[in-house]
C-alpha positions as CSV (number, residue, x, y, z in Angstrom):
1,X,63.5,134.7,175.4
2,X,60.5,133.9,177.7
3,X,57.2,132.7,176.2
4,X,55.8,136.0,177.7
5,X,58.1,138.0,175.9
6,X,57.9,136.3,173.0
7,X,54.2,136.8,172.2
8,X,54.5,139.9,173.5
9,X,56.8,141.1,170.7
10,X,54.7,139.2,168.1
11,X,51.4,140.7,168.8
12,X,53.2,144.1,168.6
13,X,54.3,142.7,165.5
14,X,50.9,142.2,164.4
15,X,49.5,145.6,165.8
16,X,52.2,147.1,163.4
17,X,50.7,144.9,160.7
18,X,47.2,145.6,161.0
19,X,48.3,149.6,161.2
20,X,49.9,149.6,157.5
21,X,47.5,150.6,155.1
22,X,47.9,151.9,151.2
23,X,49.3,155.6,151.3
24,X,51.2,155.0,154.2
25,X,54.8,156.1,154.2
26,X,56.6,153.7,157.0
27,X,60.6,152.7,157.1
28,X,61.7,149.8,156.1
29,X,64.8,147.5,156.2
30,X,66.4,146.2,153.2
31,X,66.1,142.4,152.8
32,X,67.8,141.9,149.6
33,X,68.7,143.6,146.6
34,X,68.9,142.8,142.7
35,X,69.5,145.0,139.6
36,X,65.7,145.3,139.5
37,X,64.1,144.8,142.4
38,X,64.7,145.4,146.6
39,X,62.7,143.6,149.0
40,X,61.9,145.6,152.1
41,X,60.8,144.2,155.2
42,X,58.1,146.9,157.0
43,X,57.0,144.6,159.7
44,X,53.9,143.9,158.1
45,X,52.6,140.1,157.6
46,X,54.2,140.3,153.9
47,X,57.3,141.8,153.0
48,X,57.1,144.6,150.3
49,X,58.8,145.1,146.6
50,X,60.1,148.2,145.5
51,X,60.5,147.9,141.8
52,X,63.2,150.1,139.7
53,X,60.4,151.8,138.2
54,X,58.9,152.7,142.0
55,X,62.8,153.5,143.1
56,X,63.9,155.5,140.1
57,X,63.2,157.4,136.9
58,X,66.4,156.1,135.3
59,X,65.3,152.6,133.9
60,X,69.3,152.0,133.5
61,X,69.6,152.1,137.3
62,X,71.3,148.9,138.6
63,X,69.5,149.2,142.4
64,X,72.4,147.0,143.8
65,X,74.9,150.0,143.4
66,X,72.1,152.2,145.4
67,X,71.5,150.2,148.5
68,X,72.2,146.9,150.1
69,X,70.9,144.6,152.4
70,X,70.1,146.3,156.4
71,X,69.3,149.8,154.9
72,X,67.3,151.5,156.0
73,X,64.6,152.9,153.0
74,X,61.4,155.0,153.4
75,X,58.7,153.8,151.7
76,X,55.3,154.4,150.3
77,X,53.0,151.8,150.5
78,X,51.1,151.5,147.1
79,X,48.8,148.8,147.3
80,X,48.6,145.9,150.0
81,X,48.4,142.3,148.2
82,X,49.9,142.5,144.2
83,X,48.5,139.1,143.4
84,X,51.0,137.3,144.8
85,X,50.8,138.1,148.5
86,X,53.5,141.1,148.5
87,X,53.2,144.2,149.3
88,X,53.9,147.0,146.4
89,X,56.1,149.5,147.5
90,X,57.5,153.0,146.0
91,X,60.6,155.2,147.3
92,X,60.3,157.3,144.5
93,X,56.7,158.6,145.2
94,X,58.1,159.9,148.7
95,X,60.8,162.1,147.0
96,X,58.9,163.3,144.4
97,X,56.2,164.6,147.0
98,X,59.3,166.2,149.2
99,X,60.2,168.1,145.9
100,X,56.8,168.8,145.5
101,X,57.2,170.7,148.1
102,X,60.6,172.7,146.8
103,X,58.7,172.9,143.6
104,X,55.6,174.7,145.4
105,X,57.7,177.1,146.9
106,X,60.1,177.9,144.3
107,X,56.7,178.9,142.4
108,X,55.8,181.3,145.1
109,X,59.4,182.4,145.4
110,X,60.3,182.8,142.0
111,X,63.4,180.9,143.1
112,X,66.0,179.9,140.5
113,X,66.2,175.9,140.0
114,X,68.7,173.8,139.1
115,X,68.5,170.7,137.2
116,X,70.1,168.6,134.6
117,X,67.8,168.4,130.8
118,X,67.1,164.4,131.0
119,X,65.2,164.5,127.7
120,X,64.7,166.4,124.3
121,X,61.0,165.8,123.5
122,X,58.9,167.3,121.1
123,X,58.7,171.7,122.3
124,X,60.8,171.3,124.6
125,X,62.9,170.1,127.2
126,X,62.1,167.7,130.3
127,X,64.8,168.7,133.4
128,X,64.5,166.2,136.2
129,X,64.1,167.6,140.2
130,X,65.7,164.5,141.8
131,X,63.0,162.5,141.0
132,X,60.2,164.9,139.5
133,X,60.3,166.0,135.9
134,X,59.8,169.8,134.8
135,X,58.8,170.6,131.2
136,X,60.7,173.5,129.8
137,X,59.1,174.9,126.2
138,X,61.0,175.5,123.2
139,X,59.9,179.0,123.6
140,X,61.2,179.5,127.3
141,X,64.3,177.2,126.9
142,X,66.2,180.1,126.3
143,X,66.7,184.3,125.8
144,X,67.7,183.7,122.2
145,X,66.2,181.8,119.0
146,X,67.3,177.9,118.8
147,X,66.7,175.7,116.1
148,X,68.3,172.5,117.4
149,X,67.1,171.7,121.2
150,X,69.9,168.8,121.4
151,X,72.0,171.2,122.0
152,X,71.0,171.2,125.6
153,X,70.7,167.4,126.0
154,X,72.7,166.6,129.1
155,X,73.3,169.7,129.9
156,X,72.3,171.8,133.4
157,X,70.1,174.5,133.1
158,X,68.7,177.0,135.7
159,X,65.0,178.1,135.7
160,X,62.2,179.5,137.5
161,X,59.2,177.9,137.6
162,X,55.8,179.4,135.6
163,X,53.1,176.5,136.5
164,X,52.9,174.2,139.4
165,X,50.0,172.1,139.7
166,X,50.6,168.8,141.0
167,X,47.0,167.8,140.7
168,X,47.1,167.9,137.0
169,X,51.1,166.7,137.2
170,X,51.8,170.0,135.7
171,X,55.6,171.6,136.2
172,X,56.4,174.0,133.8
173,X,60.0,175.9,134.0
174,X,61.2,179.1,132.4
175,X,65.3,179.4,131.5
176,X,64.3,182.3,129.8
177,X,63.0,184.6,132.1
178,X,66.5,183.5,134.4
179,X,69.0,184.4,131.2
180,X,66.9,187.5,130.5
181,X,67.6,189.1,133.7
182,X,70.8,188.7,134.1
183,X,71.7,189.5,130.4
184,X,69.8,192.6,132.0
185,X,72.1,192.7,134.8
186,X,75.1,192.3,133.1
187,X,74.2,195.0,130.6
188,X,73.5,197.1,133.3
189,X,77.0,196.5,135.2
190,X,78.9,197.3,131.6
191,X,77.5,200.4,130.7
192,X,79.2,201.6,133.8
193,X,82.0,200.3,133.2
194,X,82.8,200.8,129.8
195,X,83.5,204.1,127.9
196,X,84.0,205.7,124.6
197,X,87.7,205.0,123.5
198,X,88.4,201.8,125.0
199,X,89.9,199.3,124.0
200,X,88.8,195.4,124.7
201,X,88.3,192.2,123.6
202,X,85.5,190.5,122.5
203,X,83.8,187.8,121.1
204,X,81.4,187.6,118.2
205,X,78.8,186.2,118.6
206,X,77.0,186.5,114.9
207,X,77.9,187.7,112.0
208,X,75.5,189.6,109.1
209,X,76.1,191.5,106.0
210,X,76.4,194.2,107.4
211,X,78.6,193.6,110.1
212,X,79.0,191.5,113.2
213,X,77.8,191.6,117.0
214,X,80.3,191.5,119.4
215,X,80.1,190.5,122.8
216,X,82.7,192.8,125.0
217,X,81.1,191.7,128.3
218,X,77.4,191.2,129.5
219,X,76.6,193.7,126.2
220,X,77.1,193.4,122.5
221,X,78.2,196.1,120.2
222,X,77.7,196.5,116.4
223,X,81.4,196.2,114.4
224,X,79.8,197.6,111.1
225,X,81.5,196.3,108.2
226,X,82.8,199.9,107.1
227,X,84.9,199.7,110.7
228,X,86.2,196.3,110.3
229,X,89.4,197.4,108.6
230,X,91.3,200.3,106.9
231,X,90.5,197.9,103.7
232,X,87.2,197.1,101.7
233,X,85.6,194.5,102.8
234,X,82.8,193.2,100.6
235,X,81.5,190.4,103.2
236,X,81.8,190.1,106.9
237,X,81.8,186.4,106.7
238,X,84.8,186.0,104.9
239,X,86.6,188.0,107.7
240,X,84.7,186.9,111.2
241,X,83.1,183.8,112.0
242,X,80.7,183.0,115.1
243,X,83.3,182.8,118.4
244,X,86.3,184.7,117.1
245,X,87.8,186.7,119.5
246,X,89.2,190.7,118.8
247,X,90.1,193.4,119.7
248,X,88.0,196.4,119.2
249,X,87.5,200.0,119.9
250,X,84.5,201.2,121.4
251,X,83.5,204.0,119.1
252,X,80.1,205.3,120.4
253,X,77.2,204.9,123.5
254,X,74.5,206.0,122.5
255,X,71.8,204.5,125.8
256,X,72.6,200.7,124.8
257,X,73.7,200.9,121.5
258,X,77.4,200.0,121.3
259,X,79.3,201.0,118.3
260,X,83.0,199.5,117.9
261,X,85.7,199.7,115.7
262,X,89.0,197.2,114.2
263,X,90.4,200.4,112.8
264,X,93.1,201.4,114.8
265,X,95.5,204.7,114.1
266,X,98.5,202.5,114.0
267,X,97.5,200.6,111.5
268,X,96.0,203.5,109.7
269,X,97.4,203.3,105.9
270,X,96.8,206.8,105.2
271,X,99.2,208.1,108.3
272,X,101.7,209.6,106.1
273,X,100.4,208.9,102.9
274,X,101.1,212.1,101.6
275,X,105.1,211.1,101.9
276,X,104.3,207.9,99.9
277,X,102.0,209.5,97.1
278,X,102.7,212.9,96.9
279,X,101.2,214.9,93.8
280,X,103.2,214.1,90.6
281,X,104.4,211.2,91.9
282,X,104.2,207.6,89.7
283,X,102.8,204.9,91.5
284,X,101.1,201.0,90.6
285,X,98.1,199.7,91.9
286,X,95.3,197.2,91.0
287,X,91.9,197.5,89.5
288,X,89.9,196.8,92.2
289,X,86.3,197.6,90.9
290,X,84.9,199.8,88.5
291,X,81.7,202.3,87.8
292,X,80.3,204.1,85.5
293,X,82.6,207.0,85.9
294,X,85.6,205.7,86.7
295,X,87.7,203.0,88.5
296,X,89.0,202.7,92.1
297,X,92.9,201.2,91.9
298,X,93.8,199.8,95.4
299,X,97.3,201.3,95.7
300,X,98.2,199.3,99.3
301,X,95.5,197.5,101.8
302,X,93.1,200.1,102.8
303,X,94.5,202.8,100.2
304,X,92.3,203.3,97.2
305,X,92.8,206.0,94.2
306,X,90.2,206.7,91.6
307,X,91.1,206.7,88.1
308,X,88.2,209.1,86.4
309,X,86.6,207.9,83.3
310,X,88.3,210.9,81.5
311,X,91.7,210.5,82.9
312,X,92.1,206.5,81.3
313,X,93.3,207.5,77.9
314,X,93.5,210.8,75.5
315,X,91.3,208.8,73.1
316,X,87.4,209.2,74.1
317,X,86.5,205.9,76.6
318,X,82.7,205.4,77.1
319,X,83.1,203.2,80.5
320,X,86.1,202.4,82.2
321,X,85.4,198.3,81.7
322,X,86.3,198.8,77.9
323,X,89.7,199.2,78.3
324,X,90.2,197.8,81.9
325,X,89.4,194.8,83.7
326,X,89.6,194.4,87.5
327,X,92.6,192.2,89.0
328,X,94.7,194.4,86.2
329,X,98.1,196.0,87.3
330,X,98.3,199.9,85.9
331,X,100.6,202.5,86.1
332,X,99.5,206.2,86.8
333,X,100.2,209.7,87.7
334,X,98.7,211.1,91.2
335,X,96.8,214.5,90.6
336,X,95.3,214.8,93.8
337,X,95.6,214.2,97.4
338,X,93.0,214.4,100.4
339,X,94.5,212.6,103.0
340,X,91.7,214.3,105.7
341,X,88.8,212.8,103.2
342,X,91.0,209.9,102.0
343,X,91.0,210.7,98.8
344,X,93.8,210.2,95.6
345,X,93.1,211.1,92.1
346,X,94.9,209.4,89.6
347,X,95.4,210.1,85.7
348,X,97.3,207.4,83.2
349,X,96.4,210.0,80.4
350,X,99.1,212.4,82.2
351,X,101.5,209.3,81.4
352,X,101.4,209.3,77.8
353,X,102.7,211.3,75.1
354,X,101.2,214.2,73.6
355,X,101.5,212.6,70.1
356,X,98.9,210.2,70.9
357,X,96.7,213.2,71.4
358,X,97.5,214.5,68.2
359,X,96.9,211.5,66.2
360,X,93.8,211.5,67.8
361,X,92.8,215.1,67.4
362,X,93.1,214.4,63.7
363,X,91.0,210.9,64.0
């Protein structure tokens, strides 16, 4: 290389030197690399130091498994002399102004974002756009209720965004408004599809006292706990649990109320009861609860009889409870049979002998 040449290329070296200035954004070459730190050379009378912390908002990041000596790297140029004669650097700052930008117009657009939730803090949830966090409140983390925000820790959520103001460093996303339309969407798409009569599967989704909401589909529907089975069912959590999946019938539409049903006419007990208890017939059952006036006797899952107060003995009985306890096998006499208003009458008086009446006539 001539002398000519030679100067030539070091006062443009120079000239590129005196040009660099903090705020700058110039590309670099990678000199070396460590876990923490990658020296960059930007032409400049100093090299430059890009620091994990100016690279990355993972402080985990090993920076030797992200570039390597000869790369290429564009970098920000933070301040010119750190003390010790190099050049602070920061590849991070240039990203995070480039999503900036996506940011910005995603808040314009009402665009949906994706981004994985980095960190549970206290109200909410922080999701990180490459390299530019986004707070998500508790309130607009999602469509329903949640107690325990860890349950989206690490997990990717999609959101629009409600405030972007850079100058204050303010990002502000909504999951909410996202899950609310399309739940509104969905809802939407399975009223048409769906009609009275059908059968389909679903999945519960919570369960009350009285009954539990069923998912069939992008719409829930109310299995009351009267329709959950031909038998009595005293509490819905001992039958359905958050998850299960079944099979129901959908009952009624009424707009975008949904009412379904677990009762189905093959199962239905009292198909044919009136072959299996016909009037004068004996049958056994259990005391399954009593009242004032009488007590119901479950004669098979889903069939119950009433035993009337008057009908328990030919001796005077106050309440049923004083000669009967519920779990307690009896035997009686059917008296009556409703099988349209699923109703049996029984009678254990009809069962015993008229000189117990007698004795107790002269009692």
């Amino acid at each position: 290389m001539s002398e000519e040449n030679f100067e030539s290329l070091l006062e443009e070296s120079f000239e590129k030197g005196k040009n660099v200035r903090t705020g700058d954004v110039v590309e670099g070459t990678v000199i070396s690399v460590t876990p923490t730190e990658i020296a960059v050379n930007i032409n400049y009378k100093s090299d430059g130091i890009v620091t994990r912390k100016e690279y990355s908002n993972d402080e985990t990041l090993d920076l030797t498994t992200v570039v390597k000596p000869g790369d290429p790297i564009d970098v920000k140029v933070v301040k010119l002399n750190d003390g010790d004669g190099q050049v602070v650097l920061s590849h991070k700052r240039i990203v995070a102004e480039k999503v900036s930008k996506v940011l910005e117009d995603a808040f314009n657009e009402q665009t949906v974002l994706k981004a994985k939730v980095t960190e549970v803090v206290k109200g909410g949830l922080v999701a990180v756009v490459d390299e530019v966090p986004v707070f998500i409140p508790a309130s607009l983390a999602s469509d329903s209720y949640t107690k325990n925000l860890n349950v989206f820790a690490d997990q990717e959520v999609e959101f629009v965004m409600s405030e972007f103001n850079p100058k204050k460093r303010r990002y502000i996303g909504d999951c909410k408004s996202v899950l609310k339309e399309r739940r509104e969407k969905a809802k939407s798409e399975a009223l048409v599809r769906i009609h009275e009569g059908d059968v389909v599967e679903g999945v519960v989704k919570n369960v009350t006292s009285f009954g539990a909401f069923v998912d069939i589909g992008g719409i829930d529907g109310l299995l009351h706990i009267s329709e959950m089975s031909w038998g009595r069912i005293d509490y819905p959590q001992n039958v359905f649990k958050k998850g299960d999946t079944v099979k129901v019938i959908i009952k009624e539409i009424k707009g975008d109320k949904i009412a379904l049903s677990a009762k189905f006419d093959e199962n239905n007990p009292w198909l044919n009861a009136e072959s299996r208890y016909p009037i004068g017939s004996v049958v056994k059952g259990t005391v399954a609860r009593m009242t004032e006036f009488g007590a119901f006797v479950q004669l098979e899952e889903g069939v119950d009889a009433l035993l009337h107060v008057s009908q328990i003995s030919r001796k005077h009985i106050e309440r049923p409870s004083d000669v009967l306890k519920v779990g307690e096998e009896i035997e009686a006499r059917v008296v009556d049979l409703n099988v349209d208003e699923h109703k049996i009458s029984l009678s254990i008086k009809e069962l015993l002998p008229e000189e117990e009446g007698e004795e107790n006539v002269e009692e």
